[in-house]
Phi, psi and omega in degrees: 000153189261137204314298200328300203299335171286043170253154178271119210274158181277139188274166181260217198074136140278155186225142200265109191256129176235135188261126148229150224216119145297095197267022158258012181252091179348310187277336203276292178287337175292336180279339180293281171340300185296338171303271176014307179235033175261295195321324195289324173247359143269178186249099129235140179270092162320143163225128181246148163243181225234083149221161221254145141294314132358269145330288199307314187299325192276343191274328190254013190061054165200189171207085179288007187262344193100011226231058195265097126214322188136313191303002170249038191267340207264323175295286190329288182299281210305327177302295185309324166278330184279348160290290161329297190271321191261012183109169182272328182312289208299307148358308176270338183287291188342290175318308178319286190323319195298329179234008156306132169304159172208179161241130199292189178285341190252047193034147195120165170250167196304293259245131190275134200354228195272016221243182183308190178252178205256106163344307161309307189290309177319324192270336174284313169315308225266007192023057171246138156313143190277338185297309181342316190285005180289339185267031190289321198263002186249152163274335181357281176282350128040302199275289181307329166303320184281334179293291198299338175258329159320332171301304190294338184242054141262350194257329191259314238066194193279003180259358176322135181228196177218155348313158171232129169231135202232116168280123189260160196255122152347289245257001199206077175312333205250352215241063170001136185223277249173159168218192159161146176280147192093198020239156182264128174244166178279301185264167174239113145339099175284155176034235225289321177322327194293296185335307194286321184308321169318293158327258179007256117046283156320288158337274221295303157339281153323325208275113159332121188106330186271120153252324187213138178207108208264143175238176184287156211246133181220134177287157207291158157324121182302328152300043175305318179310000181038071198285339187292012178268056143047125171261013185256000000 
């Protein structure tokens, strides 16, 4: 059979991908990034959302993260208010922002070995009021974040990780067609590569029945920061 005929053909329509994304988890933006560069050659729209690691930890009794001081409390709420007043775009402009080399105002870069950017500055990139980051340290938004990440593991269950991405039907934009977590690369995948994972993806998904399907485990790209990335 001819390499063609195994390709999965890309369906048509657009369809509406709705993400929800923990924006301190490094395999979370690399998979976020390969949307990215699915949408360009396939016909899909991101929508990005709001879920915590944090939550997912608090939900199972434990803190597989390390994270007894909190800090990974602080990117999410500055997301969830940059959501609230400007949107799910400015949201992905955020992210986008979060893991961009930058240069801090005092020269050097922004970004501490591979981990964020200083929040403010992310916001400051993303041309989001600088004020935003104050809701790193408030609960204000709290409620809506605990509504935005139940939404994603009412779609997985409690075993749920992030990413979580909810696929919309062409023909019923608003209408979940498949979900599933992930799936996570190391690397991110360009044009058509991108393209094919996608189809890929989609297949497996779709398929009745279908739950898990695990690859060798690798550490993120030392380009984690996506400098070839874009805020739209």
């Amino acid at each position: 059979m001819a390499a063609e005929a195994l390709r999965v053909a890309p369906c048509p329509g657009l369809r509406t991908v709705d993400v929800w994304f923990d924006p301190a988890c490094p395999y979370t933006w690399l998979t976020a990034r390969w949307l990215r560069e699915a949408a360009r050659v396939r016909p899909l729209e991101p929508r990005w959302h709001l879920m915590s690691l944090t939550l997912l930890n608090e939900d199972r009794g434990g803190d597989s993260e390390g994270d007894r001081g909190g800090y990974l409390m602080v990117p999410v709420r500055i997301g969830t208010a940059v959501r609230h007043h400007h949107g799910h775009e400015a949201l992905g402009r955020f992210h986008a922002s979060l893991w961009a080399v930058l240069d801090s105002p005092g020269g050097g870069g922004g970004r501490a070995g591979k981990w964020i950017n200083d929040p403010a500055l992310a916001l400051a990139h993303a041309g989001l009021p600088p004020e935003l980051a104050a809701a790193g340290t408030s609960t204000a938004y709290d409620e809506e974040l605990r509504a935005s990440h139940a939404e994603a593991v009412r779609l997985l269950g409690p075993r749920a990780g992030t990413p979580v991405v909810a696929v919309g039907d062409p023909a019923q934009p608003h209408r979940p067609l498949s979900a599933f977590f992930g799936p996570v690369v190391s690397r991110v995948p360009k044009g058509e590569e991108a393209g094919r994972l996608w189809d890929g993806t989609l297949l497996v998904a779709g398929t009745p029945g279908f739950h898990e399907l695990r690859g060798r485990p690798a550490g993120p790209d030392p380009d984690v920061a996506g400098s070839d990335v874009g805020l739209t």
